[in-house]
C-alpha positions as CSV (number, residue, x, y, z in Angstrom):
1,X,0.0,0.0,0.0
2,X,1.3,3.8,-0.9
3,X,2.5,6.0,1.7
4,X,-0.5,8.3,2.9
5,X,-0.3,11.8,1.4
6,X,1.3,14.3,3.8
7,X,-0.2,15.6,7.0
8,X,0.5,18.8,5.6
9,X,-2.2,18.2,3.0
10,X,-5.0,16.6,5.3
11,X,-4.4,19.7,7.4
12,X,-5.5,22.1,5.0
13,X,-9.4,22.3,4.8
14,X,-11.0,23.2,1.5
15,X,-13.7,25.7,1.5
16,X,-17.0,25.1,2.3
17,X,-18.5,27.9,-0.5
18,X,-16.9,25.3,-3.5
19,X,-19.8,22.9,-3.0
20,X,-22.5,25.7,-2.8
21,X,-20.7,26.5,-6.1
22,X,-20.5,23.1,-7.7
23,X,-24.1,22.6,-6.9
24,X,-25.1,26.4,-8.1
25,X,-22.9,25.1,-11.9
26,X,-25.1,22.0,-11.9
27,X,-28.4,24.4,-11.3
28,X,-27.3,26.9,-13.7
29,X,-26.7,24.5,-16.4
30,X,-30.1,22.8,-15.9
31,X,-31.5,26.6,-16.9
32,X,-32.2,27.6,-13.7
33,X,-31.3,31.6,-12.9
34,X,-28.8,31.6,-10.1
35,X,-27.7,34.7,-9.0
36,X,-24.0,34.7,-7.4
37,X,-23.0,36.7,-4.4
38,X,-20.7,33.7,-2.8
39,X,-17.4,34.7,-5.3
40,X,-15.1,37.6,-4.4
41,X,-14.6,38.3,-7.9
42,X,-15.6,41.8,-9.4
43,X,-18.3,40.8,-12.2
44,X,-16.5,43.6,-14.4
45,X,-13.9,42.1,-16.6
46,X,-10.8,43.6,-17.3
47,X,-10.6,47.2,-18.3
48,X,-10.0,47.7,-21.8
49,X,-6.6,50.0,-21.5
50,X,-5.2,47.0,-19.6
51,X,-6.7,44.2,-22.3
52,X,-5.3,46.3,-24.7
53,X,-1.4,46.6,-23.5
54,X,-1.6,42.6,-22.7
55,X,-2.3,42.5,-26.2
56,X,0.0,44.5,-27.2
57,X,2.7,42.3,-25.1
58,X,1.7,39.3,-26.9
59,X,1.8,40.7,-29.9
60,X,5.7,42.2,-29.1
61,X,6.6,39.0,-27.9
62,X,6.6,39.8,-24.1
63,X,6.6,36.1,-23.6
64,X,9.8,35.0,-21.5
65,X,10.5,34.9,-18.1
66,X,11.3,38.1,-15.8
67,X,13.3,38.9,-13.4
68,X,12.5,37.2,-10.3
69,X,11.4,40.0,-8.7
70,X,9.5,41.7,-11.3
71,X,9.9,44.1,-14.4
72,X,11.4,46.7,-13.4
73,X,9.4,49.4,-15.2
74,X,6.4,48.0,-13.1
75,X,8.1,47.6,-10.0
76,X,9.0,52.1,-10.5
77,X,5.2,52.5,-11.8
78,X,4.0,51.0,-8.4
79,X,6.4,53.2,-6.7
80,X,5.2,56.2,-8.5
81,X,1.3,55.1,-6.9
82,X,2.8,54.9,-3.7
83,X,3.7,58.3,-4.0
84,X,0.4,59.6,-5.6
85,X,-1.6,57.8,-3.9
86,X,-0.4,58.1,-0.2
87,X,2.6,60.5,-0.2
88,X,5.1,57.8,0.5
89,X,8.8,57.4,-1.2
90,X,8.9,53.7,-2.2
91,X,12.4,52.4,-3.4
92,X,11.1,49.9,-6.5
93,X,13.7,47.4,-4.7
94,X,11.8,46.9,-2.0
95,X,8.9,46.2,-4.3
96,X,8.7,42.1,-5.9
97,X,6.0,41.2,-8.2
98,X,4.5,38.0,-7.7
99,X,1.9,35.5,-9.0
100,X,-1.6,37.3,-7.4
101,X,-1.4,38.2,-3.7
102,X,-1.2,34.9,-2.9
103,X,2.1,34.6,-4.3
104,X,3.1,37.7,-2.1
105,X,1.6,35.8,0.8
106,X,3.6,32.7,0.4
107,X,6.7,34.8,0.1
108,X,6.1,36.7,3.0
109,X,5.0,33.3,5.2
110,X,8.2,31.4,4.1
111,X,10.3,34.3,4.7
112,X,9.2,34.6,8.4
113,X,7.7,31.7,9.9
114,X,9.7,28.7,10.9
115,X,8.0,24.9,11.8
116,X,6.2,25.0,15.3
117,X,5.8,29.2,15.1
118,X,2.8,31.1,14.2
119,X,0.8,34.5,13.2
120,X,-1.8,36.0,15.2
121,X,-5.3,36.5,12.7
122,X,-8.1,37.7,13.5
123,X,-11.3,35.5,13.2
124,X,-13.4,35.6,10.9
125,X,-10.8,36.0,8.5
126,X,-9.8,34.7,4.7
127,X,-9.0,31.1,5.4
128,X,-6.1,30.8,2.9
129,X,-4.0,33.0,5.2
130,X,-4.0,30.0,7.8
131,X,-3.9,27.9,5.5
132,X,-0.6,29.0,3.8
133,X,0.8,29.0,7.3
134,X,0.4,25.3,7.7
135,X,1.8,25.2,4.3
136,X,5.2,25.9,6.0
137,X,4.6,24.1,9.2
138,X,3.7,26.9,11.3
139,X,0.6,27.9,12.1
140,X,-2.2,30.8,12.6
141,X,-3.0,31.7,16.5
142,X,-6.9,32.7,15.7
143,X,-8.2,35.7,17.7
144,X,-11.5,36.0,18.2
145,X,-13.1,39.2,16.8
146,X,-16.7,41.0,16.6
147,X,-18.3,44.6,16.3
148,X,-16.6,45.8,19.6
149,X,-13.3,45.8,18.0
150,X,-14.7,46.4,14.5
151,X,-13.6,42.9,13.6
152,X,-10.1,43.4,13.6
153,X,-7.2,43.0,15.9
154,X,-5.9,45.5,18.3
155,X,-2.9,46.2,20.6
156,X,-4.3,45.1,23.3
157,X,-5.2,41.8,21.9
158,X,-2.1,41.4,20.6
159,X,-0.5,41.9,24.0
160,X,-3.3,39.1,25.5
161,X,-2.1,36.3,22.5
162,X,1.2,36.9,21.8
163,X,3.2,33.8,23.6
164,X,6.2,32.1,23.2
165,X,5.9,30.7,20.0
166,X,4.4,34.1,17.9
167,X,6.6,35.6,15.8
168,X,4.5,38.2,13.6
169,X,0.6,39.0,13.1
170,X,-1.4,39.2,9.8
171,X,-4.2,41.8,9.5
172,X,-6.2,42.6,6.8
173,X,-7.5,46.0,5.8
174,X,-10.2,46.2,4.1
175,X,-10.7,43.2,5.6
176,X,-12.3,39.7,4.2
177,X,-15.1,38.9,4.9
178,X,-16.1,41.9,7.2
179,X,-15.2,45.0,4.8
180,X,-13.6,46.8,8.0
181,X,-10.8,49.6,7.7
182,X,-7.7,50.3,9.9
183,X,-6.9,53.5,10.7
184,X,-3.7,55.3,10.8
185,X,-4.2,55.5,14.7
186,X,-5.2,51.6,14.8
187,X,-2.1,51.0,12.5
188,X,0.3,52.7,14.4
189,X,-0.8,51.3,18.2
190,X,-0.4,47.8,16.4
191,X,2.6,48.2,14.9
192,X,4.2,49.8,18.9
193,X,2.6,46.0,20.2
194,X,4.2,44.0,17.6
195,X,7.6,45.9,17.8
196,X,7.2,45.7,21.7
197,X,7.0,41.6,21.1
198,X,9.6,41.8,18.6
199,X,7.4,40.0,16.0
200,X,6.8,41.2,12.1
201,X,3.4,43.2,10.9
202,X,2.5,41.6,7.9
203,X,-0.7,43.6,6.3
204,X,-3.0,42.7,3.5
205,X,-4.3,45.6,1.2
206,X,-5.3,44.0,-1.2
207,X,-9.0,45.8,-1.4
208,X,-7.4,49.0,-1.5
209,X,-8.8,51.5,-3.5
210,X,-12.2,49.6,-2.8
211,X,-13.0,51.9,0.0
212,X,-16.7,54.0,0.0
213,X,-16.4,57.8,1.4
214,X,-12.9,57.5,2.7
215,X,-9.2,56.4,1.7
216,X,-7.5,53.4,3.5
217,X,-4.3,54.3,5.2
218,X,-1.5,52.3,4.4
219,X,1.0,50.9,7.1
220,X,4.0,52.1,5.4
221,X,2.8,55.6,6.6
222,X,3.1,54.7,10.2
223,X,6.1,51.8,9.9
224,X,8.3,51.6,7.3
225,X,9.4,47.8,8.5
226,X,6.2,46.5,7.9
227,X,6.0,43.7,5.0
228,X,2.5,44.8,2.2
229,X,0.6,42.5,0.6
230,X,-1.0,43.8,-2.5
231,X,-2.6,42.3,-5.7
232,X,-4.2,44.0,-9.3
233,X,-7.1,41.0,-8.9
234,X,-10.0,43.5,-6.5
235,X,-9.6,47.1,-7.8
236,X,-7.6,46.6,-10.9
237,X,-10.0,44.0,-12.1
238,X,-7.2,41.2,-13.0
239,X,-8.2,38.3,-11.2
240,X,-7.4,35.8,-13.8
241,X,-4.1,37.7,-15.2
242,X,-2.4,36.2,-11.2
243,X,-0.6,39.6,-10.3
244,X,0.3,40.7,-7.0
245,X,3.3,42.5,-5.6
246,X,5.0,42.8,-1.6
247,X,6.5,45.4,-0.1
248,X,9.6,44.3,2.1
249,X,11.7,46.4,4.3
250,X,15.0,46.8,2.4
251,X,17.1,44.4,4.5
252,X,14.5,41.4,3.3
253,X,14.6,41.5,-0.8
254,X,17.8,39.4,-1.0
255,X,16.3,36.3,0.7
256,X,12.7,37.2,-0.8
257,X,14.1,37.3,-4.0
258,X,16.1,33.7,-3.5
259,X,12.9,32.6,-2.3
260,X,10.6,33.8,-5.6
261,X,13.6,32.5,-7.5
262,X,13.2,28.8,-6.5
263,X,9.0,28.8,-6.0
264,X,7.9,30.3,-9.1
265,X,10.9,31.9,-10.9
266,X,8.8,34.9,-12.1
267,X,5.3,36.3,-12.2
268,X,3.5,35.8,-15.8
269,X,5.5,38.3,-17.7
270,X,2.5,39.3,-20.2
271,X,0.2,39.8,-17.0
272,X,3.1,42.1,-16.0
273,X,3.2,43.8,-19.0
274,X,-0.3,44.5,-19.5
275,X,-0.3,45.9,-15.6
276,X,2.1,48.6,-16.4
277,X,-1.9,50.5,-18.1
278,X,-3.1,49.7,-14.7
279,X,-2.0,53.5,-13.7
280,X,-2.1,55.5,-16.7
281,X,-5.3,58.3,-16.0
282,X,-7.8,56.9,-18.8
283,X,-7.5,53.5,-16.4
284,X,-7.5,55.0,-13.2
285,X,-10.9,56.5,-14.7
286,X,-12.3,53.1,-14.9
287,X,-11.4,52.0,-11.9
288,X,-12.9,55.1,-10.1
289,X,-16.2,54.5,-11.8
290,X,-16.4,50.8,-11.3
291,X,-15.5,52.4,-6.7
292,X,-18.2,54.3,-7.2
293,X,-20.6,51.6,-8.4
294,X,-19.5,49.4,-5.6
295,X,-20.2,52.0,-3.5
296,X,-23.7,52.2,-4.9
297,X,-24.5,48.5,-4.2
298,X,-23.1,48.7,-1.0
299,X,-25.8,51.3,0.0
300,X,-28.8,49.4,-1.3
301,X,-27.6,45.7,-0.8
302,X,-26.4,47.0,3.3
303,X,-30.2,48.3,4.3
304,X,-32.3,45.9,2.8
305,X,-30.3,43.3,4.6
306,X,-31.1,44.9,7.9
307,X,-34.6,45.7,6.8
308,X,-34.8,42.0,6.6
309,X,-33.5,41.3,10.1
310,X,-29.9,40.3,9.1
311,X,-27.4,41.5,11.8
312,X,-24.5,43.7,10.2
313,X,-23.2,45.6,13.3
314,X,-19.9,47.5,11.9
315,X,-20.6,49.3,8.4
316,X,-17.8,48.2,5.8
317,X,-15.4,51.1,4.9
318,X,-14.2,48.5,2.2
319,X,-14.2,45.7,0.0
320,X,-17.1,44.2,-1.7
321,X,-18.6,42.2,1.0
322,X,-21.6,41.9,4.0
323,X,-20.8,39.8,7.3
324,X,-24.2,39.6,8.4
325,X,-25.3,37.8,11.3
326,X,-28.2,35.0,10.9
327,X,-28.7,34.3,14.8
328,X,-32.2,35.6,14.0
329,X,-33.1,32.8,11.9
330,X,-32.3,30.1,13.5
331,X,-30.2,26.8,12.0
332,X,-27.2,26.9,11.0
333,X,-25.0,28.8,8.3
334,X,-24.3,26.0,5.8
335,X,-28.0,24.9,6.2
336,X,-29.3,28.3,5.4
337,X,-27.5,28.5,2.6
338,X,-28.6,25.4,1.0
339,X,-31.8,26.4,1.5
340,X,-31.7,29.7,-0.6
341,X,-30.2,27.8,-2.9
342,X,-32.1,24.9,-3.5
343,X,-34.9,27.2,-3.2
344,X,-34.5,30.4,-4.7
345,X,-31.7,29.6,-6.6
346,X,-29.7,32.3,-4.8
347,X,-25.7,31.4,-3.9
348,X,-23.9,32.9,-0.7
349,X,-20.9,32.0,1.3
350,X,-21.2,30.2,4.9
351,X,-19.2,31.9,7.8
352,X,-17.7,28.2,8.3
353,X,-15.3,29.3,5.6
354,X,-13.9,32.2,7.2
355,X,-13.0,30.6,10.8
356,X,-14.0,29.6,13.7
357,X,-15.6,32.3,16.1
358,X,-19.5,32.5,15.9
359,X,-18.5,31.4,11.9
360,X,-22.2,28.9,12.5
361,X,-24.1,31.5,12.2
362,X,-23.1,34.0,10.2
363,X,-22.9,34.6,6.2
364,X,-20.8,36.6,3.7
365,X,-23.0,38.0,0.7
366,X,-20.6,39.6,-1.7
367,X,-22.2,42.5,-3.9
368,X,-20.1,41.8,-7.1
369,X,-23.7,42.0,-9.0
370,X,-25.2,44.6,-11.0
371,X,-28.1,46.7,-8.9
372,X,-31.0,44.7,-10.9
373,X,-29.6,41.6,-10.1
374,X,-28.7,42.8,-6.3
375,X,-32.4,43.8,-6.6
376,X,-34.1,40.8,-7.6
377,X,-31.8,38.7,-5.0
378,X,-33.4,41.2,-1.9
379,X,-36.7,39.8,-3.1
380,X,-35.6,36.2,-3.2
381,X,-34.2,36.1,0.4
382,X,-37.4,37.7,1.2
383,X,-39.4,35.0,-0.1
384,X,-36.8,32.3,0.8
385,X,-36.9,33.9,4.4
386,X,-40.4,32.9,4.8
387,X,-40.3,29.6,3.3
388,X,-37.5,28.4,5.8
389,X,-38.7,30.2,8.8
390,X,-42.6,28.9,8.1
C-alpha cells in the first residue's frame, strides 16, 4: 500500500463555499437563474486600457520569463502610486512582483515563519491566510473578533495572545469577509505591540482602492518595517491575469528574492506587462467609476439586509462584501444557505469558511452583481426567508 499523502495536505481544509458553487454550476446548467454573491470576484472584466497593452505584449513578444522580482518598469510604476496615492517614497527594490497576492503571501509566510511558530489572525478571517501557514509548518493563533473591535485586531489583543511561540501577526484592511478599515491610529498602536514583542506586521491591502467615502491608510505611513501585501485581482480587475506585488523592508529583498527565484521563478511576464496600463489616467478613470458603483450596491444591498433582520453591526469602509449575522433565523450557516439555494436559486458564502468564532451563524454575501440583479436577489431572500422560517 502507498504511503498516505502528507499531514500537511490533510491539514489544510478546502472551502466550504466550493460545494455551494458546484451545486449552483449543476443548477445553472439545468437553466435555472442563479444569481451569485458567494465569489469575491468583481463581475466587471478587465478594463479595456489594460486588455489592450496585454495585447500588445503578446503581440511584441513579451513572452519570457522576468526577473525574479519583477519588471522593473512596473516595479517604479507601483512606486510612482505609492507616491500619488499616499505620499510615500517607495524604493522599487523593496517592491517584488509575484503570482496574485497569494504569491506575495507565500513569500512573506516562508520568509518569516519557521516549523512550530505562528501568526496571530483575526477571526473571521480569509481562510487561505492559515492555511498557507500550515503550508510551512507553522501555524495561525486565531483571535477571536466582533463589532466591539470592528472585527479586527488591536494592541491590546495582541499583548493578550502573543506567547512564546508568535513571531509576527497578519491583518487585513479592508478586511475579508467583514469589509472593515484600519486607521492610521489603529495601525500605528499595532505596529508599537508587535515591535514591543519583537514579531513582524505583515498587512494585506489588497481591497485598497475599494474603499466607499474615505481612503485606507497604508501601514507604510506609520512603519516603514512593515512587510505589504497587495494584488491588481480586487480594484484593478485582473483576477485571472495572477498579479500581485509585496512590499519588504530593504534588508528582506535578498532572501525574498532567492525565495521567488526557487517557487515560481517569475510572475507571468505578459500579466506584468499588461499591468504597467493599470495606472495611466484613462485607467484609473475606470477603476474610479467601477469604486463608485460598488459604493452604490453597498448602499442598497447593506439596508435591505437589515430591513430584513440580518445583523450587520460594523458598516464596511471596504471591499465588496456583507458579514451579516443569521442568529435571528435560526439553523445553521451552511444549512441556510442550501436552502436559498435549493430554493430560490440564490448562492452565498457560509461563515464556516472564514473561521471559527460565531462562523455557524453567520454569512458573507458579496455584492459583485449589477443593482437589478442585487435587486431581484433582496426579493428572493425575502421569499426564501419565509419559506425556511414557516
Amino acid at each position: 500500500m502507498a504511503q498516505p499523502y502528507s499531514a500537511r495536505s490533510r491539514a489544510i481544509e478546502p472551502f466550504h463555499v466550493m460545494a455551494l458553487l458546484a451545486r449552483a454550476n449543476e443548477l445553472q446548467a439545468a437553466g435555472r437563474d442563479v444569481i451569485h454573491l458567494e465569489i469575491g470576484e468583481p463581475d466587471f472584466t478587465t478594463a479595456a486600457p489594460i486588455v489592450e497593452a496585454g495585447q500588445a505584449a503578446l503581440a511584441a513578444g513579451h513572452t519570457r520569463y522576468t526577473a525574479a522580482r519583477g519588471l522593473p518598469a512596473l516595479r517604479e510604476a507601483i512606486a510612482g502610486f505609492y507616491a500619488k496615492q499616499y505620499g510615500l517614497s517607495i524604493d522599487p527594490a523593496r517592491i517584488l512582483i509575484t503570482p496574485g497576492g497569494s504569491g506575495a503571501l507565500l513569500l512573506a509566510s516562508s520568509l518569516l515563519v519557521d516549523p512550530g511558530k505562528h501568526w496571530l489572525l483575526a477571526d473571521p478571517g480569509y481562510p487561505c491566510n492559515r492555511h498557507f501557514l500550515r503550508l510551512v509548518e507553522g501555524s495561525a493563533q486565531l483571535v477571536p473578533v466582533g463589532p466591539d473591535v470592528n472585527y479586527q485586531l488591536t494592541a491590546d489583543l495582541v499583548d493578550r495572545y502573543w506567547d512564546q511561540d508568535s513571531v509576527g501577526a497578519l491583518v487585513a484592511s479592508p478586511a475579508n469577509p467583514t469589509g472593515t478599515v484600519l486607521d492610521r491610529d489603529q495601525l500605528g498602536s499595532l505596529s508599537r505591540a508587535i515591535r514591543g514583542h519583537n514579531g513582524h506586521l505583515v498587512v494585506d491591502e489588497i481591497y485598497h482602492g475599494l474603499t466607499y467615502g474615505m481612503d485606507a491608510p497604508s501601514v507604510l505611513e506609520v512603519d516603514d518595517e512593515a512587510f505589504v501585501l497587495n494584488s491588481f485581482s480586487k480594484y484593478f480587475g485582473m483576477t485571472g491575469w495572477r498579479l500581485g506585488w509585496l512590499v519588504a523592508p530593504p534588508g528582506a529583498v535578498a532572501d525574498l528574492e532567492k525565495l521567488a527565484q526557487n517557487l515560481y521563478i517569475s510572475a507571468p511576464s505578459m500579466a506584468q506587462h499588461a499591468a504597467l496600463a493599470c495606472f495611466e489616467p484613462n485607467t484609473l478613470a475606470i477603476l474610479e467609476e467601477r469604486r463608485a458603483e460598488f459604493g452604490r450596491r453597498r448602499d442598497f444591498l447593506l439596508p435591505a439586509l437589515r430591513e430584513l433582520g440580518f445583523g450587520i453591526a460594523v458598516e464596511p469602509q471596504g471591499a465588496f462584501y456583507l458579514y451579516a449575522d443569521i442568529s435571528k433565523f435560526g439553523g445553521d450557516a451552511f444549512a441556510f444557505c442550501q436552502h436559498f439555494l435549493e430554493t430560490e436559486y440564490l448562492a452565498f458564502t457560509p461563515g464556516l469558511d472564514f473561521g471559527r468564532h460565531q462562523a455557524g451563524h453567520h454569512v458573507r454575501f458579496a455584492y459583485t452583481q449589477s443593482l437589478p440583479r442585487l435587486q431581484e436577489a433582496v426579493e428572493r431572500i425575502a421569499r426564501g426567508l419565509r419559506s425556511w422560517q414557516g
